[in-house]
HTML snippet that shows the backbone in 3Dmol.js (N, CA, C, O; Angstrom):
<script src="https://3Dmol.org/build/3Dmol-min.js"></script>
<div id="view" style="width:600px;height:400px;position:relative"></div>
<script>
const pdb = `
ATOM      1  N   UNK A   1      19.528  13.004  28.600  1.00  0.00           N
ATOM      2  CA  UNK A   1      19.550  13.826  29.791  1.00  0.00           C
ATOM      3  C   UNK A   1      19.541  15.311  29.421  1.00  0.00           C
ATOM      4  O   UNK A   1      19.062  16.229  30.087  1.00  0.00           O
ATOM      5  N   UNK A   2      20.109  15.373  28.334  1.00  0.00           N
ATOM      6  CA  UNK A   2      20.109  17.063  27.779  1.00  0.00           C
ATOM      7  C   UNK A   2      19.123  17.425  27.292  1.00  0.00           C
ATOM      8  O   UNK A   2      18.834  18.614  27.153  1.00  0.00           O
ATOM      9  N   UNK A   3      18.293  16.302  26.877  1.00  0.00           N
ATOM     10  CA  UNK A   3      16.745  16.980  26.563  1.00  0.00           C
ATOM     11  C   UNK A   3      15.900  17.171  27.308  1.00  0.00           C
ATOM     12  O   UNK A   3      14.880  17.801  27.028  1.00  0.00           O
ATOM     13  N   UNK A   4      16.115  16.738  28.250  1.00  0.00           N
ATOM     14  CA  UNK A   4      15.219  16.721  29.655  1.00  0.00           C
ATOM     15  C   UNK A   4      15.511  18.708  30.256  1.00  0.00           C
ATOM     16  O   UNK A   4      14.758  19.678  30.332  1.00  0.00           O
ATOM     17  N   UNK A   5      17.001  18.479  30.555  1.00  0.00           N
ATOM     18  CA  UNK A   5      17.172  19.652  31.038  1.00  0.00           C
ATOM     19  C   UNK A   5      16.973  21.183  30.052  1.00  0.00           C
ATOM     20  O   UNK A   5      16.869  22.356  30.411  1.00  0.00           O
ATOM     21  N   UNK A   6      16.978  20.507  28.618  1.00  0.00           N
ATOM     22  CA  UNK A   6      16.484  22.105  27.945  1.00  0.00           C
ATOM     23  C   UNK A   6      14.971  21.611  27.784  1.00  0.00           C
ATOM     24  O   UNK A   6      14.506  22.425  26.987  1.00  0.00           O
ATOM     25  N   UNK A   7      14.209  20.933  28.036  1.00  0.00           N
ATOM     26  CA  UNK A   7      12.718  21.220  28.188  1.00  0.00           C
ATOM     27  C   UNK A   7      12.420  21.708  29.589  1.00  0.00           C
ATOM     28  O   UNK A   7      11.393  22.385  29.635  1.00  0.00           O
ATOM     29  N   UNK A   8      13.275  21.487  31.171  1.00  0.00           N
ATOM     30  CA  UNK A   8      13.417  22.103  32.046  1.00  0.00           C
ATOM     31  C   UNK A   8      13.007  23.776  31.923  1.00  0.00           C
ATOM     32  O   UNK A   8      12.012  24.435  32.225  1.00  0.00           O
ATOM     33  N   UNK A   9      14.644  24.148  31.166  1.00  0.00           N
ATOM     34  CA  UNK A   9      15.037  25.121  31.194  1.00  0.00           C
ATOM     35  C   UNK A   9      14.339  26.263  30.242  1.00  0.00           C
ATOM     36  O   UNK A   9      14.616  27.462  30.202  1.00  0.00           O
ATOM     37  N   UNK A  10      13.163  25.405  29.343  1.00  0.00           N
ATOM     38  CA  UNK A  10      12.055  26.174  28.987  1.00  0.00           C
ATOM     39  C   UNK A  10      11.114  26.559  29.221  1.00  0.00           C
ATOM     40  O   UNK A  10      10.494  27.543  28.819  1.00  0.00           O
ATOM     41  N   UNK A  11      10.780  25.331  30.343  1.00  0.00           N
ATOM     42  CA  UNK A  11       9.527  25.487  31.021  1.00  0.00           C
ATOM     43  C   UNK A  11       9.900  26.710  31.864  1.00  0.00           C
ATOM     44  O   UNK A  11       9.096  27.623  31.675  1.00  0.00           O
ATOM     45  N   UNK A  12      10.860  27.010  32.724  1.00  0.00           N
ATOM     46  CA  UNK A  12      11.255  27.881  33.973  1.00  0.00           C
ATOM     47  C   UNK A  12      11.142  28.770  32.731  1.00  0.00           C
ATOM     48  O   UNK A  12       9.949  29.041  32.599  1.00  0.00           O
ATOM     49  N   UNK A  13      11.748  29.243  31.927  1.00  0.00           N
ATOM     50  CA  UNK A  13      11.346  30.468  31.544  1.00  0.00           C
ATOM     51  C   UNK A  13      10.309  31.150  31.201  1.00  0.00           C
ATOM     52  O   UNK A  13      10.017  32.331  31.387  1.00  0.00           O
ATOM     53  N   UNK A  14       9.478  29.823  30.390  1.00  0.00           N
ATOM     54  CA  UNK A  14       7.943  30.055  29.745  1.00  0.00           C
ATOM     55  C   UNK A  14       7.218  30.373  31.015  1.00  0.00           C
ATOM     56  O   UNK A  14       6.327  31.215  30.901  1.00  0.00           O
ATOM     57  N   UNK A  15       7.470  29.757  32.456  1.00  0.00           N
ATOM     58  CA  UNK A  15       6.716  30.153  33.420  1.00  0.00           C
ATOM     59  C   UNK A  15       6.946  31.792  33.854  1.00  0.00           C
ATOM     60  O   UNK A  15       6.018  32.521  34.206  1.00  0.00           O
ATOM     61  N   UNK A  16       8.205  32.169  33.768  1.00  0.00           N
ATOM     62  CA  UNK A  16       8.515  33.334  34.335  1.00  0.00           C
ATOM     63  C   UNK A  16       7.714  34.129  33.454  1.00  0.00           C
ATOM     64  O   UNK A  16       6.857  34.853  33.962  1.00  0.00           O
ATOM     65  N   UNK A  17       7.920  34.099  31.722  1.00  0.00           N
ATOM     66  CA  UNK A  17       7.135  34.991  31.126  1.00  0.00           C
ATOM     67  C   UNK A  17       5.787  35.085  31.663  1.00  0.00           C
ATOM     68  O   UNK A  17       5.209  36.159  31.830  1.00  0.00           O
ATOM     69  N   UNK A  18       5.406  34.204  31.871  1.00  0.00           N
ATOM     70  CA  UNK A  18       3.724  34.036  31.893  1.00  0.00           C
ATOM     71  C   UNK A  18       3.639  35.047  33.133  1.00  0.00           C
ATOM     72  O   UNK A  18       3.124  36.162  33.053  1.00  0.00           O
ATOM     73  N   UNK A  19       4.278  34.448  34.416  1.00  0.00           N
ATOM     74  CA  UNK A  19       4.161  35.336  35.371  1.00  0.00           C
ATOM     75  C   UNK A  19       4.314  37.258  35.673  1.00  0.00           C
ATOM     76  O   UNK A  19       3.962  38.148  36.448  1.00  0.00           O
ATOM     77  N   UNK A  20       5.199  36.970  34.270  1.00  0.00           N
ATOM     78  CA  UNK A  20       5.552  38.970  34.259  1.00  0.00           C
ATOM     79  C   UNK A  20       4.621  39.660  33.279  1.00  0.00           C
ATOM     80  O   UNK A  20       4.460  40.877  33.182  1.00  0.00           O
ATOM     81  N   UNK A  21       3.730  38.222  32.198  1.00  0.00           N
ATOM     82  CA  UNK A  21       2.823  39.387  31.712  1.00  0.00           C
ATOM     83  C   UNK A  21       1.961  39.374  32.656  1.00  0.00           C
ATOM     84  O   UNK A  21       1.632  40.527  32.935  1.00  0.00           O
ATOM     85  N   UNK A  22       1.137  38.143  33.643  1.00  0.00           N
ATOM     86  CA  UNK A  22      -0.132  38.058  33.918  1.00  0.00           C
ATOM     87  C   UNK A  22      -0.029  38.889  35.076  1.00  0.00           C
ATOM     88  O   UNK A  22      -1.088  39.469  35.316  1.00  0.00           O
ATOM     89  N   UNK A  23       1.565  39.309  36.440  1.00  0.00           N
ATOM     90  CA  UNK A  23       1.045  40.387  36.983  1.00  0.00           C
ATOM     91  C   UNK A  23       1.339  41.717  36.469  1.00  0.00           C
ATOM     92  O   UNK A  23       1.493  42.675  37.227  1.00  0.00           O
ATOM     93  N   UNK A  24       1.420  41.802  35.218  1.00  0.00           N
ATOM     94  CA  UNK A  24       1.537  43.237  34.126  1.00  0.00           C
ATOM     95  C   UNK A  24       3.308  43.627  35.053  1.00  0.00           C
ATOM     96  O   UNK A  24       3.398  44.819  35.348  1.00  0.00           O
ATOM     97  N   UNK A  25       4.301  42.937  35.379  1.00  0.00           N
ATOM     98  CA  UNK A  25       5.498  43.175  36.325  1.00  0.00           C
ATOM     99  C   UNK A  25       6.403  44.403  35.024  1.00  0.00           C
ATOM    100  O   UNK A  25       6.433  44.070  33.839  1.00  0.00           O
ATOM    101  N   UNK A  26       6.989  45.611  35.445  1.00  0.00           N
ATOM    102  CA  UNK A  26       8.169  45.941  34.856  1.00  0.00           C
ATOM    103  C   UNK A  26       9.251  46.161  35.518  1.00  0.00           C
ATOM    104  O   UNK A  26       9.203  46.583  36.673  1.00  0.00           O
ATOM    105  N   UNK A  27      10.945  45.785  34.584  1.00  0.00           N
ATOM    106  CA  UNK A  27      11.963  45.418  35.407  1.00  0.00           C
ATOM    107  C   UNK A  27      12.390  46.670  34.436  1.00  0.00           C
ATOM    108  O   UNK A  27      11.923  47.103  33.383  1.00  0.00           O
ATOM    109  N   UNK A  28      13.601  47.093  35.355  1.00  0.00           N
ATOM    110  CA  UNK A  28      14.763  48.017  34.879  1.00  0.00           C
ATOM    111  C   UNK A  28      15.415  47.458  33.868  1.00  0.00           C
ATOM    112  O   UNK A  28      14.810  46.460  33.478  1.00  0.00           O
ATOM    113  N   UNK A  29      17.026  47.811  32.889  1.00  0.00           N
ATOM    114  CA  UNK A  29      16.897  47.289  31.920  1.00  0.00           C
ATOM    115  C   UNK A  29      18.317  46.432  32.808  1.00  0.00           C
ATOM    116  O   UNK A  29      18.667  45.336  32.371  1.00  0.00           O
ATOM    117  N   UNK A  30      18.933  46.942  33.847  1.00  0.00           N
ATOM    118  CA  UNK A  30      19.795  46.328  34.763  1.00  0.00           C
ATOM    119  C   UNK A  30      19.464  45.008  35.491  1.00  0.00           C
ATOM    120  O   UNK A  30      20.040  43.934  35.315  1.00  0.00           O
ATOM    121  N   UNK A  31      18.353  45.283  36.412  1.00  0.00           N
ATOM    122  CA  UNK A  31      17.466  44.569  36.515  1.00  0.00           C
ATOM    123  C   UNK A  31      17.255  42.718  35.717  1.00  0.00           C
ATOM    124  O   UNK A  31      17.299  41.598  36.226  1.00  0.00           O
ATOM    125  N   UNK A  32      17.082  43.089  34.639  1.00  0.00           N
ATOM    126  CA  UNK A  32      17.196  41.899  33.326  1.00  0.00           C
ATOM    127  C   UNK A  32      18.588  41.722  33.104  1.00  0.00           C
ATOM    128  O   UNK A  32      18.994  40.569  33.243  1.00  0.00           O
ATOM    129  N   UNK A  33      19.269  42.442  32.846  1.00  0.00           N
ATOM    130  CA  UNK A  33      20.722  41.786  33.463  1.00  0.00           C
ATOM    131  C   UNK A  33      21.213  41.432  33.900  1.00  0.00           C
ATOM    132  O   UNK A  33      22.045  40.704  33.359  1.00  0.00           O
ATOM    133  N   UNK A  34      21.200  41.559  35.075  1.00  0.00           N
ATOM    134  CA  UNK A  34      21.755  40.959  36.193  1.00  0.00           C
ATOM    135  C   UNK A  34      21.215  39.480  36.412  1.00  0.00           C
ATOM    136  O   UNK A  34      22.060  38.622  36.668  1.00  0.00           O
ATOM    137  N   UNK A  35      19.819  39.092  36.328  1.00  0.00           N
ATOM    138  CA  UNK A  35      19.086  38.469  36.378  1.00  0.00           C
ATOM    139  C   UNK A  35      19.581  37.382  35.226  1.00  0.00           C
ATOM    140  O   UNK A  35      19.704  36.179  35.456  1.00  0.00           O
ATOM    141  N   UNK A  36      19.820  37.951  34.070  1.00  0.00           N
ATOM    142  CA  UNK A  36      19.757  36.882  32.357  1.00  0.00           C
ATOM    143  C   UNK A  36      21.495  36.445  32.863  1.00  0.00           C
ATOM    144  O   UNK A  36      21.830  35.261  32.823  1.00  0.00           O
ATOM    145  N   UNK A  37      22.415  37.447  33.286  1.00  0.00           N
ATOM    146  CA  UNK A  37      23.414  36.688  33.548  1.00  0.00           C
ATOM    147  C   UNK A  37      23.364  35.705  34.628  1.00  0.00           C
ATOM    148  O   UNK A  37      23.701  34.545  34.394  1.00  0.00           O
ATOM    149  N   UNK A  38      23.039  36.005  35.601  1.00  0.00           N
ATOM    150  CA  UNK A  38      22.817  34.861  36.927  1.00  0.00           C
ATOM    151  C   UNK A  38      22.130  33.799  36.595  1.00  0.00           C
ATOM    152  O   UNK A  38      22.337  32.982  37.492  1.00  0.00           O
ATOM    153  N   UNK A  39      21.185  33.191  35.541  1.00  0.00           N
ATOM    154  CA  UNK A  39      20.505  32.283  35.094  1.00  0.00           C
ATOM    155  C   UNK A  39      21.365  31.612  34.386  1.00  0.00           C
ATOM    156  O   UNK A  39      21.622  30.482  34.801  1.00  0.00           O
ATOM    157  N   UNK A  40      22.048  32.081  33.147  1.00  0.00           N
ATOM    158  CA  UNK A  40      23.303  31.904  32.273  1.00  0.00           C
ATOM    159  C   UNK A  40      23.520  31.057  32.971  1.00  0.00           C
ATOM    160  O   UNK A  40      23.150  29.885  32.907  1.00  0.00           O
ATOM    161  N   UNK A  41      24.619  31.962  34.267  1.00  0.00           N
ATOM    162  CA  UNK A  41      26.053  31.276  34.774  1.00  0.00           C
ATOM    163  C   UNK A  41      25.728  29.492  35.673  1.00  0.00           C
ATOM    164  O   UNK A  41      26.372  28.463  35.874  1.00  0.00           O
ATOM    165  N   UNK A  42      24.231  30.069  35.993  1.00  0.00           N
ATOM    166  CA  UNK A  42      23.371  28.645  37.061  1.00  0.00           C
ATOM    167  C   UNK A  42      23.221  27.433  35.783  1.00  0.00           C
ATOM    168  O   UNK A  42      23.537  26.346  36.267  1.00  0.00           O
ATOM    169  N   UNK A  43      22.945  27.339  34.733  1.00  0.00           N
ATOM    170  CA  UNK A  43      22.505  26.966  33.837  1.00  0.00           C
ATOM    171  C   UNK A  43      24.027  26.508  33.392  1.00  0.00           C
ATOM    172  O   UNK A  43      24.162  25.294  33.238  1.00  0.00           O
ATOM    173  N   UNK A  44      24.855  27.094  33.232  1.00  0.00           N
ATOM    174  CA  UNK A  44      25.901  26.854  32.881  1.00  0.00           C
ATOM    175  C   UNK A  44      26.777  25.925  33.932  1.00  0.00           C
ATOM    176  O   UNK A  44      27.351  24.882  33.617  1.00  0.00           O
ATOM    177  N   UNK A  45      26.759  26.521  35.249  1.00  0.00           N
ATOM    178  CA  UNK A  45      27.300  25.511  35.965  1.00  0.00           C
ATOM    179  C   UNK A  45      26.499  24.220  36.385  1.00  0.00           C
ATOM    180  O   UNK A  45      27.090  23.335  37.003  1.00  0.00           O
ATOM    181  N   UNK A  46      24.963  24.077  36.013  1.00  0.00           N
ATOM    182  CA  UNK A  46      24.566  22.505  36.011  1.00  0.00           C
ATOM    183  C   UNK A  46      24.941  21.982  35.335  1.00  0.00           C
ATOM    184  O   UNK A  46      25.200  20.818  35.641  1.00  0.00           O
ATOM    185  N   UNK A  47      25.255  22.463  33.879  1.00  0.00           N
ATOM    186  CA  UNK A  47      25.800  21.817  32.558  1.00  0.00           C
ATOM    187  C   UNK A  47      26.741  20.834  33.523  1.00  0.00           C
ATOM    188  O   UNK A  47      26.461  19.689  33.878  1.00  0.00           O
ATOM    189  N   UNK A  48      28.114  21.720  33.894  1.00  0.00           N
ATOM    190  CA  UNK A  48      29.084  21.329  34.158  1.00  0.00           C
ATOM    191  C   UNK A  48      29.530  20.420  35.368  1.00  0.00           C
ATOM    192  O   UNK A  48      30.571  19.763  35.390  1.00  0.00           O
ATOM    193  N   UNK A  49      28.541  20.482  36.417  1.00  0.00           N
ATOM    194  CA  UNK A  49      27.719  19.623  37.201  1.00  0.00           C
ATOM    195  C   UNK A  49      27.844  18.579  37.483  1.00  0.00           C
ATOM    196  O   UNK A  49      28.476  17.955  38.336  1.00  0.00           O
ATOM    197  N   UNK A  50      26.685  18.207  36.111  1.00  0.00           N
ATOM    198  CA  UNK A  50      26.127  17.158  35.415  1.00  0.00           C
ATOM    199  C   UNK A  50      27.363  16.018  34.419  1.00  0.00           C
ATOM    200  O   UNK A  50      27.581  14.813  34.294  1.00  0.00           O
ATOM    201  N   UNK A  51      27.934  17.409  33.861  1.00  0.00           N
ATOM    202  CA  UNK A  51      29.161  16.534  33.003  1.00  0.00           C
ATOM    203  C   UNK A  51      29.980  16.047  33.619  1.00  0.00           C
ATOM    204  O   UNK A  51      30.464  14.921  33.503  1.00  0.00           O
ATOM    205  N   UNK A  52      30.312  17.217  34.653  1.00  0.00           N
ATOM    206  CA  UNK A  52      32.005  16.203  35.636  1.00  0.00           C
ATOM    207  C   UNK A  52      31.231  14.800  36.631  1.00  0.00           C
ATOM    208  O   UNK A  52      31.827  13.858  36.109  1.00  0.00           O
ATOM    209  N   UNK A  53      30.760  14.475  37.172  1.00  0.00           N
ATOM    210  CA  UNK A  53      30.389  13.423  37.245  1.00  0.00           C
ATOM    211  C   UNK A  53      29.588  12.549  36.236  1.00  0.00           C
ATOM    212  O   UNK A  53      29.050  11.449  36.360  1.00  0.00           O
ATOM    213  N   UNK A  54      29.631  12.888  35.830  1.00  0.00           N
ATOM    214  CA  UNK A  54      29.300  11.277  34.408  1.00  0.00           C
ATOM    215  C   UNK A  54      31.152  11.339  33.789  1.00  0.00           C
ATOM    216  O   UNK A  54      31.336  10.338  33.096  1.00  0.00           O
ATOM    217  N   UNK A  55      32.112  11.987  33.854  1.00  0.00           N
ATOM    218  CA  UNK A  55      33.253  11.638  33.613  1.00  0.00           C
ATOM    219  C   UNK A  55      33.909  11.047  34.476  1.00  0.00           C
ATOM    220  O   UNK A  55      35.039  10.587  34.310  1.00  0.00           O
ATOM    221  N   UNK A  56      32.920  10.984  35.995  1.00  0.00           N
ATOM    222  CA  UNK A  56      33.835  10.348  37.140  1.00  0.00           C
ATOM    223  C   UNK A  56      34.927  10.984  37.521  1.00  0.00           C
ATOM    224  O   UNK A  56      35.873  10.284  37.881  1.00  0.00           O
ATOM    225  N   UNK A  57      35.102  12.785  37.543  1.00  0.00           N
ATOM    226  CA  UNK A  57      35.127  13.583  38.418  1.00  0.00           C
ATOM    227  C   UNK A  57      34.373  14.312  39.203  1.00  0.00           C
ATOM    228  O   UNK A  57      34.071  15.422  38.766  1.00  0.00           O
ATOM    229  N   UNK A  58      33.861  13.914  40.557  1.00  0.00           N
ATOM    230  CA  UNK A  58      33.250  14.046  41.224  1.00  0.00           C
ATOM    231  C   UNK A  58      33.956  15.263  41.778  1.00  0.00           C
ATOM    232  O   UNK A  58      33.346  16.308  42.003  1.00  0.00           O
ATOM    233  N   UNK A  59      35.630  15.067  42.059  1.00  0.00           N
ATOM    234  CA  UNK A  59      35.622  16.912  42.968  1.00  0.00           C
ATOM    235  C   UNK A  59      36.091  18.399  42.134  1.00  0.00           C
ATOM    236  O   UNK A  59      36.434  19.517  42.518  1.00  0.00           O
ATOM    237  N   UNK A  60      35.902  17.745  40.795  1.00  0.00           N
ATOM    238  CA  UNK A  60      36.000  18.534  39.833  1.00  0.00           C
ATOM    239  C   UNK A  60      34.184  19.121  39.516  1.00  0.00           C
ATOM    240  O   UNK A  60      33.695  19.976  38.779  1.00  0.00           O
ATOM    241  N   UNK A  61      33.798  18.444  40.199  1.00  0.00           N
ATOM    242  CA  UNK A  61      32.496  18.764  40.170  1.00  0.00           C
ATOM    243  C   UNK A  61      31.788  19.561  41.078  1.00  0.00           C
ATOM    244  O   UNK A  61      30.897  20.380  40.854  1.00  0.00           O
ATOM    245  N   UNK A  62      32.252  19.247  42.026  1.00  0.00           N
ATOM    246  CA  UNK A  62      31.963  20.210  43.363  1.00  0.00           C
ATOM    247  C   UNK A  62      32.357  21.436  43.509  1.00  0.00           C
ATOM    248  O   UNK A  62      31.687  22.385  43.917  1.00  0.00           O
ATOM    249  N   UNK A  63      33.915  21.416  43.032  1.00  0.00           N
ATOM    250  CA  UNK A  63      34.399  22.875  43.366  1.00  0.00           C
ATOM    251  C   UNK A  63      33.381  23.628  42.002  1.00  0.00           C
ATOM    252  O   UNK A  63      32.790  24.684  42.226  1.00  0.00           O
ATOM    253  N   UNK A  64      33.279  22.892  40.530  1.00  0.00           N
ATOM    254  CA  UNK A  64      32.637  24.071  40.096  1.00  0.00           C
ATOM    255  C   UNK A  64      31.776  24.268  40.719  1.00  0.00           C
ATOM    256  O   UNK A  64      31.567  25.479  40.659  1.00  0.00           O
ATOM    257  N   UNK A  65      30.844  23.643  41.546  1.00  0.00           N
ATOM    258  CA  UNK A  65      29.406  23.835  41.584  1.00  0.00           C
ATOM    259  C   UNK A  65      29.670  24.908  42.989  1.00  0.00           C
ATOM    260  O   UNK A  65      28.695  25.596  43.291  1.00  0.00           O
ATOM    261  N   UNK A  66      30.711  25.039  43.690  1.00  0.00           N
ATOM    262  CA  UNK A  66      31.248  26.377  44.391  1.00  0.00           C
ATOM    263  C   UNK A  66      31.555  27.359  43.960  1.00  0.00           C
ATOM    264  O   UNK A  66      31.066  28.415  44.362  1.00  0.00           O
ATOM    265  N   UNK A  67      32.595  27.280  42.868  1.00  0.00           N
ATOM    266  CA  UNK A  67      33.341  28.272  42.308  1.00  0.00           C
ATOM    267  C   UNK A  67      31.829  29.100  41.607  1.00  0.00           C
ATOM    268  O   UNK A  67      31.572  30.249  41.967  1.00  0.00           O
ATOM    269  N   UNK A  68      30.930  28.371  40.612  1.00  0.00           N
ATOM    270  CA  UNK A  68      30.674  29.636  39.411  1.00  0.00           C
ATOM    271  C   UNK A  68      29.155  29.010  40.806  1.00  0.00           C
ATOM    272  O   UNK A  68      29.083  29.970  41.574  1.00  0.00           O
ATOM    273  N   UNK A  69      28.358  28.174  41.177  1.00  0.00           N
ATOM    274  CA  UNK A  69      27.542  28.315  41.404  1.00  0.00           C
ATOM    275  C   UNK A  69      26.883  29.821  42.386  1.00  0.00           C
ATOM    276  O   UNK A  69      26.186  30.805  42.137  1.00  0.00           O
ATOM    277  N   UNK A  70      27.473  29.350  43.363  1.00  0.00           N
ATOM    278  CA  UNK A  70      27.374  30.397  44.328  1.00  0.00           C
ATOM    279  C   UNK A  70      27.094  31.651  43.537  1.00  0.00           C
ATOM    280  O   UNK A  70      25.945  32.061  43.375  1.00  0.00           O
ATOM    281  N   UNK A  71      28.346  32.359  42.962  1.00  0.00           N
ATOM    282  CA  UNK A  71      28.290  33.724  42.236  1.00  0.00           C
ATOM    283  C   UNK A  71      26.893  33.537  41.163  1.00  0.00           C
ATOM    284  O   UNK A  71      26.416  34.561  40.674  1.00  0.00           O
ATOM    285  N   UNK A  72      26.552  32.783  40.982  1.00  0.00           N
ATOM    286  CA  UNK A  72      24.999  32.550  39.798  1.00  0.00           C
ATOM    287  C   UNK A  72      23.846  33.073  40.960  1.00  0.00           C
ATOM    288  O   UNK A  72      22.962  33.883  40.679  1.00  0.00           O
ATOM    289  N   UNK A  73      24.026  32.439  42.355  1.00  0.00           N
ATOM    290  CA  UNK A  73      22.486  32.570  43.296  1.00  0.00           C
ATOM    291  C   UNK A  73      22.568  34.138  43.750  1.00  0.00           C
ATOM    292  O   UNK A  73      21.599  34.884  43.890  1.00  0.00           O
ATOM    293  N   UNK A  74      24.188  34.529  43.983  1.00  0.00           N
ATOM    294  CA  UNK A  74      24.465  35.655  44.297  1.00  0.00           C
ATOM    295  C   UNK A  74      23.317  36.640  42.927  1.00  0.00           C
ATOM    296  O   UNK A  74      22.360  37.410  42.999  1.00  0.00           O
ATOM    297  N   UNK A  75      23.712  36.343  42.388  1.00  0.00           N
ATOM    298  CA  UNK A  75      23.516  37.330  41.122  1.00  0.00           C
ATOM    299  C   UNK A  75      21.953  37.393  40.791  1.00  0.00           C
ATOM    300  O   UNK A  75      21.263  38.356  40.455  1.00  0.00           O
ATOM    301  N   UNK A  76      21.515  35.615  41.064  1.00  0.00           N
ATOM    302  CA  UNK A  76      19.719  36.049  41.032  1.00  0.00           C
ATOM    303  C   UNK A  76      19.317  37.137  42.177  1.00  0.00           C
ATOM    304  O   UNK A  76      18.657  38.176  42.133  1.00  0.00           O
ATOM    305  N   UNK A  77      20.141  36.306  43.434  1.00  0.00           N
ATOM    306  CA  UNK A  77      19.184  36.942  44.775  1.00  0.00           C
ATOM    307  C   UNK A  77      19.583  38.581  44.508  1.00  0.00           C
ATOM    308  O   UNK A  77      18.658  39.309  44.870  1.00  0.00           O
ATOM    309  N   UNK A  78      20.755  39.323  43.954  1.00  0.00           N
ATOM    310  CA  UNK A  78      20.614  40.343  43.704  1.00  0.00           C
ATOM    311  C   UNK A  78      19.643  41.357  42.941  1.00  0.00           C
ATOM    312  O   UNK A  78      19.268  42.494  43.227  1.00  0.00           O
ATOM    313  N   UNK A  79      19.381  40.520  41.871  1.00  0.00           N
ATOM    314  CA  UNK A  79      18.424  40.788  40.900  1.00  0.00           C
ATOM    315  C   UNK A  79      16.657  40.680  41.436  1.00  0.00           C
ATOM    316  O   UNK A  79      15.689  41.356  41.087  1.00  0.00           O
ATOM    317  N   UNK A  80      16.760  39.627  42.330  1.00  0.00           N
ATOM    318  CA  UNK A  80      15.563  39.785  43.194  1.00  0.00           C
ATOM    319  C   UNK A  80      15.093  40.818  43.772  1.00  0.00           C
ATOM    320  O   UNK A  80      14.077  41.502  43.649  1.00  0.00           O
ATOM    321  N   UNK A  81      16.493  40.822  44.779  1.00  0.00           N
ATOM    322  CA  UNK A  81      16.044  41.978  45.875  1.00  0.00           C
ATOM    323  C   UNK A  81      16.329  43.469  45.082  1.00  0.00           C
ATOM    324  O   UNK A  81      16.499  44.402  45.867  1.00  0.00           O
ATOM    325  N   UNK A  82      16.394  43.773  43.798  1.00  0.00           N
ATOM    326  CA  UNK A  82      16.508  45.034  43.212  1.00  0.00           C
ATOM    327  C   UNK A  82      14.563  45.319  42.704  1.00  0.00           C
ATOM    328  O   UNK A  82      13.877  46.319  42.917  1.00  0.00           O
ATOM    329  N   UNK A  83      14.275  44.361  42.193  1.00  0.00           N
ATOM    330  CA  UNK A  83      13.327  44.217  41.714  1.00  0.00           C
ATOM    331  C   UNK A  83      11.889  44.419  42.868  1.00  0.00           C
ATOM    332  O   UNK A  83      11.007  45.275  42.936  1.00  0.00           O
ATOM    333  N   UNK A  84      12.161  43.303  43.591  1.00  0.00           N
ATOM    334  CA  UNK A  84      11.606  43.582  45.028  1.00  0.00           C
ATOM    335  C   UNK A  84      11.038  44.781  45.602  1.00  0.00           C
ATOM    336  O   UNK A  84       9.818  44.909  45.703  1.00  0.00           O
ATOM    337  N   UNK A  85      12.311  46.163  46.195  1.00  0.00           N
ATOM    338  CA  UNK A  85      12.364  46.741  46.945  1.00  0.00           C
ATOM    339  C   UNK A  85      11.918  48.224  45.909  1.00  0.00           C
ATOM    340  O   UNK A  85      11.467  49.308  46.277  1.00  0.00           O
ATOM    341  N   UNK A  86      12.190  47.827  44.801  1.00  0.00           N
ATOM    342  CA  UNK A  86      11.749  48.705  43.837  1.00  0.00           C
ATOM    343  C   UNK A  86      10.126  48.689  43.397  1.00  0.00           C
ATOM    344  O   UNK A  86       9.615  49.738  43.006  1.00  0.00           O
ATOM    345  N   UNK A  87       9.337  47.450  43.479  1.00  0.00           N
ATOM    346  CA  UNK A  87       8.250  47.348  43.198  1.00  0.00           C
ATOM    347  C   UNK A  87       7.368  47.888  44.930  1.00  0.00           C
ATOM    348  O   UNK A  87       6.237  48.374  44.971  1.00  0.00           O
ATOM    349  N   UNK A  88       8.022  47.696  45.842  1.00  0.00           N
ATOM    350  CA  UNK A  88       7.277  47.578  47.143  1.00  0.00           C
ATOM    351  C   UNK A  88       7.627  49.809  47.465  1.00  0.00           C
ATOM    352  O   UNK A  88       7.199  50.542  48.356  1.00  0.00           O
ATOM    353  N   UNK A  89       8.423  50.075  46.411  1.00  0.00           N
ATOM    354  CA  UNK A  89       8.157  51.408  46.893  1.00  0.00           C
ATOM    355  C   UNK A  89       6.671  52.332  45.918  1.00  0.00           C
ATOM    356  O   UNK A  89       6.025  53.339  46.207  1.00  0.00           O
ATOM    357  N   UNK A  90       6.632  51.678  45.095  1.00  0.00           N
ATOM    358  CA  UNK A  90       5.667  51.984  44.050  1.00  0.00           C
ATOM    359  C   UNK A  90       4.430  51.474  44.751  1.00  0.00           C
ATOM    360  O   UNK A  90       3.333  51.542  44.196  1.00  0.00           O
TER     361      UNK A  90
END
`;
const viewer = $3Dmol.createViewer("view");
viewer.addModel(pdb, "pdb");
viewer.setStyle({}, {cartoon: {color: "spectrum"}});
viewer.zoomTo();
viewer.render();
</script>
């Protein structure tokens, strides 16, 4: 199952590269921060996800997937809409 999800988790990136050279995209250096942590923490809380139910904690599973998930989408959609509103003024 863990090989599945880091060939996942390569493909999503190999796609993103592809997408930021082929529309020539540049990000701030914040921007990529915000962004590399919010992927991290998403990535990190499927890990954990994934693990607490195959241990047969199921609400040990949920609250993480509240506790760190949420703050992970927070942190892309931030990184989005920086990127976004910054490219649409250019």
């Amino acid at each position: 199952m863990w090989f599945i999800f880091g060939l996942v988790l390569g493909l999503v990136l190999l796609g993103f590269v592809w997408l930021v050279v082929a529309k020539k995209l540049i990000f701030t250096w914040y921007e990529w921060l915000v962004g590399i942590v919010g992927f991290a923490l998403l990535a990190f809380t499927l890990q954990n996800f994934f693990g607490s139910f195959s241990e047969m904690e199921p609400q040990a599973a949920w609250m993480f997937l509240l506790i760190t998930g949420l703050p992970s989408l927070l942190l892309l959609a931030v990184a989005w809409r920086l990127s976004a509103s910054r490219m649409k003024k250019a």
